[in-house]
N, C-alpha and C positions, 0 to 999 in steps of 0.2 A: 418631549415632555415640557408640559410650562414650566416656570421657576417656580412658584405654589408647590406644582406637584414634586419638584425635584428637595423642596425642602420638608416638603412631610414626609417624604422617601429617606431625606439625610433625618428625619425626626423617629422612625421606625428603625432605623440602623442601626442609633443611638445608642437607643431603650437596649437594644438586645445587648448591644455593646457594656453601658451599665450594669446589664444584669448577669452577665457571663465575666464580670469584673468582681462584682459584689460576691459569685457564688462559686468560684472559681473554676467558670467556663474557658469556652475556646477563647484565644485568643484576637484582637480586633481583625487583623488579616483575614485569620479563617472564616471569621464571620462573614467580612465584605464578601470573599469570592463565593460562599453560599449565599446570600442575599442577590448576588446578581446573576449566578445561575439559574436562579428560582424567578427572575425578571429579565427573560432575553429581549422583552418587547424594550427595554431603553438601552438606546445608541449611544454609541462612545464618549459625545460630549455629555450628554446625561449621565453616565454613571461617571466620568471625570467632574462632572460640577456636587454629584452629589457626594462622593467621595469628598471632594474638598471642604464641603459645608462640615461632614460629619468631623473630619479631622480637625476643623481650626476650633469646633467648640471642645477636642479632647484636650490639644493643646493650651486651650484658653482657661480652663479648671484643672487647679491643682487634686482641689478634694473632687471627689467624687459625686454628681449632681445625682438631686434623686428621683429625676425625669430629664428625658434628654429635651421635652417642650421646655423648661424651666431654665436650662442652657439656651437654648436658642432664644428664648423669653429676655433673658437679662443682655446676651450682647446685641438685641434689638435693640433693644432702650439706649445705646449709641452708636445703633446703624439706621439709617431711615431708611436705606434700600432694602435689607434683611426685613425691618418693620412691618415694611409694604408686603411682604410676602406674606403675611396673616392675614389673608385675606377674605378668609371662610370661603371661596371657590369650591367646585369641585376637585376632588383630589387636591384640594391644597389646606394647609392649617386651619384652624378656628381663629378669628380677629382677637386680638391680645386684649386684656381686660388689663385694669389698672392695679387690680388687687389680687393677680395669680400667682403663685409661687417666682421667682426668680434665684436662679442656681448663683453665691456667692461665692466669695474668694480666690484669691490671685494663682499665678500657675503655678506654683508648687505648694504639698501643704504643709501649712501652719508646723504641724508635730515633725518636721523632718529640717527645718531651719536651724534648729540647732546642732546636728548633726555635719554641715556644711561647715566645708573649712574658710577662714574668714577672709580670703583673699577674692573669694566668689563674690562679687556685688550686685548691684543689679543686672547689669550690661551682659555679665557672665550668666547668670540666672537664665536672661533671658536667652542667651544663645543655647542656652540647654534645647529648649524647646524649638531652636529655629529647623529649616530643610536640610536632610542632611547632603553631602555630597555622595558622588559616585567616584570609588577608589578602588585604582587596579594593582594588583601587584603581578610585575615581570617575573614570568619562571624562569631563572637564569639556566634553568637546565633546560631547558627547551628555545630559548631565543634569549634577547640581548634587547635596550631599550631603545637603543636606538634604531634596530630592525620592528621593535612595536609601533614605535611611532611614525615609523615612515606607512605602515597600514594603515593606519590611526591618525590620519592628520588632527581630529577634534584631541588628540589629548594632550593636557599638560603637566610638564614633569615637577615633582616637590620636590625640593630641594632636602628636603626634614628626611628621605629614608632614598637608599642607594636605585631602587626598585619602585617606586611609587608612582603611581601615574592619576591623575586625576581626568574624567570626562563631566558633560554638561549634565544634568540633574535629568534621569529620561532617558539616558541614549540605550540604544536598544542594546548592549552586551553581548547578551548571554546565548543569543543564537549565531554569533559572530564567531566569523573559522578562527580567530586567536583564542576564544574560550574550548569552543569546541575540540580544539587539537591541542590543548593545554598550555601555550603559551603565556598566558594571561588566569588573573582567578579574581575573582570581587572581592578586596581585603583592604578594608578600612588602614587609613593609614598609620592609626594609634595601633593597630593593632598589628601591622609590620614591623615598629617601633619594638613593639613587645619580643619578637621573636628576634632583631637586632640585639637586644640587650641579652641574649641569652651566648653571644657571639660564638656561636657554633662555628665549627671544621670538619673539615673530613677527617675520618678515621674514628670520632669520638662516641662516645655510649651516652643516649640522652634519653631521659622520658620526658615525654609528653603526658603531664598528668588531667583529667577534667579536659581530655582532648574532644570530647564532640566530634563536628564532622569534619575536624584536623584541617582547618584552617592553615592556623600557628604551627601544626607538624609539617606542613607543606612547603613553609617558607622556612620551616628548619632545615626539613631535605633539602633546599636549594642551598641552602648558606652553605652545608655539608660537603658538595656536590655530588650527592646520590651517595657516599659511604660514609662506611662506620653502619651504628647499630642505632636504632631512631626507633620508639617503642610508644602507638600510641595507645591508651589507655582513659578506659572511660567505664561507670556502669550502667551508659544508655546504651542501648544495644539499637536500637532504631537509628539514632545519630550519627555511631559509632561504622555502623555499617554503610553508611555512603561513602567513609575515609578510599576503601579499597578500589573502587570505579575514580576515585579521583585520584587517587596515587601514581594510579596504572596509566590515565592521562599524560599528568605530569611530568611522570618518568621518573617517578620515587621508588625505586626499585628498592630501596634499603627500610622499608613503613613496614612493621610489626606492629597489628594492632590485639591488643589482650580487654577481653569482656571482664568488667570486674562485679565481685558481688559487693551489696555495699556492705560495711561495716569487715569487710572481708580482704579487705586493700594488702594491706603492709602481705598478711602471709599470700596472696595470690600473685606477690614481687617479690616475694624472698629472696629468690634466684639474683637479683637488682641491687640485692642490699649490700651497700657500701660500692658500691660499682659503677654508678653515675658519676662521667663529669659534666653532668649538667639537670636538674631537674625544674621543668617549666609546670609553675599549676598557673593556670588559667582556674583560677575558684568561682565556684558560685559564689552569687552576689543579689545586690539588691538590683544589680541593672540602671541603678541612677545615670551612670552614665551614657544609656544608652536612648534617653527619654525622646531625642527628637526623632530617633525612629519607631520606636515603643511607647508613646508618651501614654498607654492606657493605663500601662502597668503602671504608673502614679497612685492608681485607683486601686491597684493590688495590695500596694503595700500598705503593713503598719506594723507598730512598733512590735508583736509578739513575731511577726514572722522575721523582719531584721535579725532579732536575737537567736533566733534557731539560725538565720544564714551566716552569722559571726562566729557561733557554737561550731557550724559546719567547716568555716575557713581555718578555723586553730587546729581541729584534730588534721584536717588533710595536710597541714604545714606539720606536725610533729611525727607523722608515718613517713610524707615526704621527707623529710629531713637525714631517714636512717638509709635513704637511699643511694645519698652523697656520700664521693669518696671523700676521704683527706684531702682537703683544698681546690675539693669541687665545689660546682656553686649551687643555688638554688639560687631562681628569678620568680618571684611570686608579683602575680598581677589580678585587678577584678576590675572592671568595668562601669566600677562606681567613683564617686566621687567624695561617698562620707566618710569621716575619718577615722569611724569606727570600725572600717573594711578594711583602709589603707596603711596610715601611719600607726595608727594606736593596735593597729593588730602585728605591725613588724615588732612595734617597741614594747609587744608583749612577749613575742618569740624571745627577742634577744633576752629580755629581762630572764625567761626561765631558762635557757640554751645560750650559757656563756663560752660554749665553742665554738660561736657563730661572731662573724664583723660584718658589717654593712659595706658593702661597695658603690661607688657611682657607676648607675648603668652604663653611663659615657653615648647619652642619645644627643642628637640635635633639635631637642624641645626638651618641654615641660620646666615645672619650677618644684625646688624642693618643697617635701612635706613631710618632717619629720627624717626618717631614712628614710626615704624614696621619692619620688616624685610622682605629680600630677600632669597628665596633659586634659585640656578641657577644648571643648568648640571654639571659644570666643577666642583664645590666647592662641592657640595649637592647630585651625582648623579641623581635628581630629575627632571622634569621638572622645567620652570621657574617662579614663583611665588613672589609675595610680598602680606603680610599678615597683619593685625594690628587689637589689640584685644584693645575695647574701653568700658569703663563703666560711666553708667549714673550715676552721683551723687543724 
């Protein structure tokens, strides 16, 4: 493909991309790999260049453009190479006019600045948005890191999480005999942090609440070493149902995973109540923190749906809460970075639940924020995260 064509390709990508944001379609991923099954005629570098085109204008707009020529219209106007590529060719753009639409505003939006805690500046802003890494965590029940690494010469070890292994942005994984025989699993390093802070043992009773596809229960199993009672729990049943093929991997012999109804929680754990020494929710969230891998979902959000995902984090923290024993904890974490996910939803707990104290997770990152802390890209190299570890009196 020319480059013309490879940018009316990344211009048609877009649109679809926009408009399954606006209406609350599949998400950007699922798009791309239908948009390229549907064109096998372009080869690997074509759909890498146009892949890349499409993603640096989702990155580049915070608000949501209301054509994807309009984004690539405005960051023409200070790329001459980009420019050049309107060239009204076949299969390639129409020549840029002087007076067409141009997509404004910086990369994040406007109505969501406030909500950022003030420590974020630009530098941090922008690393929101940068590549993310590729982060391994060692299944200690299955190898040791120093036997990872000796397979692995590309990886390098973080010093921030006992288990963390970083590779180069790309490297192929996931069909590698350390995935495949469970040695290894893809887990962001903020998010081993998260399940560090939760300091499991063996022999303990833990749920795993808002467990998905049990990432965070997997790295609990290890902290564990395969016992005790580790329960994970979720009411996506799609999600939920991958935990079991990966447990069995791993060698998590001790994952109980319970289907939940929603608004159905507390009584479908009754059994649980007061019996946890340890309760992990991993809550929904706005995902802020996860923008440089999901940078579309920028376009998702706004202010009514935030408030229903804050609504959502306070009831699952006070069901949560009855599940703790006497001077068990609860570690509540979300993947955001606004303060209205992290701090100001702990300093609401506390306020109404004065049998509850804050504790230091005792990680090697983040900076406090309010009770609990932040880890972000730019400071942490991690995704973006706010965590807070609480114990019942």
């Amino acid at each position: 493909m020319r480059p013309a064509a490879r940018l009316q390709a990344a211009i048609t990508l877009l649109d679809e991309i926009i408009a399954a944001a606006r209406d609350g379609g599949a998400s950007a991923d699922m798009l791309a790999s239908a948009f390229f099954r549907a064109r096998r005629y372009a080869g690997s570098k074509d759909r890498r260049a146009i892949r890349d085109l499409t993603w640096s204008a989702i990155r580049r707009f915070g608000e949501r453009p209301a054509t994807a020529r309009s984004a690539f219209a405005a960051m023409a106007d200070a790329d001459a190479e980009l420019a050049a590529l309107f060239d009204g060719s076949d299969y390639g753009p129409a020549v840029l006019t002087a007076d067409e639409p141009r997509a404004v505003g910086g990369v994040i939006p406007d109505w969501i600045k406030s909500y950022l805690p003030e420590l974020l500046d630009e530098a941090e802003i922008t690393a929101l948005l940068g590549r993310a890494p590729l982060d391994l965590r060692v299944n200690r029940l299955q190898a040791s890191v120093d036997i990872v690494m000796t397979a692995l010469p590309e990886a390098q070890r973080l010093a921030l999480c006992d288990d963390a292994l970083r590779l180069p942005t790309g490297f192929p994984i996931e069909k590698h005999a350390l995935m495949t025989d469970g040695h290894v699993d893809i887990q962001d390093v903020g998010s081993q942090l998260i399940a560090a802070a939760c300091r499991a043992e063996s022999g303990m009773t833990i749920l795993d609440l808002c467990a998905g596809a049990g990432g965070k229960t997997l790295a609990l199993a290890a902290h564990m070493g395969g016992k005790g009672t580790l329960i994970a729990a979720d009411i996506n049943r799609d999600r939920l149902a991958q935990l079991g093929p990966r447990a069995q991997r791993a060698g998590a012999g001790n994952v109980e995973t319970r289907l939940l109804n929603p608004k159905q929680e507390a009584a479908m754990l009754s059994d649980y109540t007061g019996q946890c020494d340890v309760v992990l929710i991993d809550a929904p969230c706005s995902g802020s923190g996860t923008w440089r891998r999901n940078p579309e979902t920028r376009w998702r959000l706004n202010e009514s749906r935030l408030g229903a995902v804050v609504a959502e984090q306070a009831r699952i923290m006070e069901y949560a809460a009855k599940m703790v024993r006497p001077a068990g904890h609860l570690v509540y974490a979300v993947c955001s970075l606004l303060e209205v996910e992290g701090a100001g939803q702990i300093a609401q707990f506390l306020s109404a639940n004065p049998g509850w104290k804050a504790q230091d997770p005792a990680i090697r990152a983040g900076r406090a924020s309010g009770e609990g802390i932040i880890l972000t890209p730019f400071h942490d190299g991690s995704d973006g995260f706010f965590m807070a570890r609480l114990q019942k009196l």
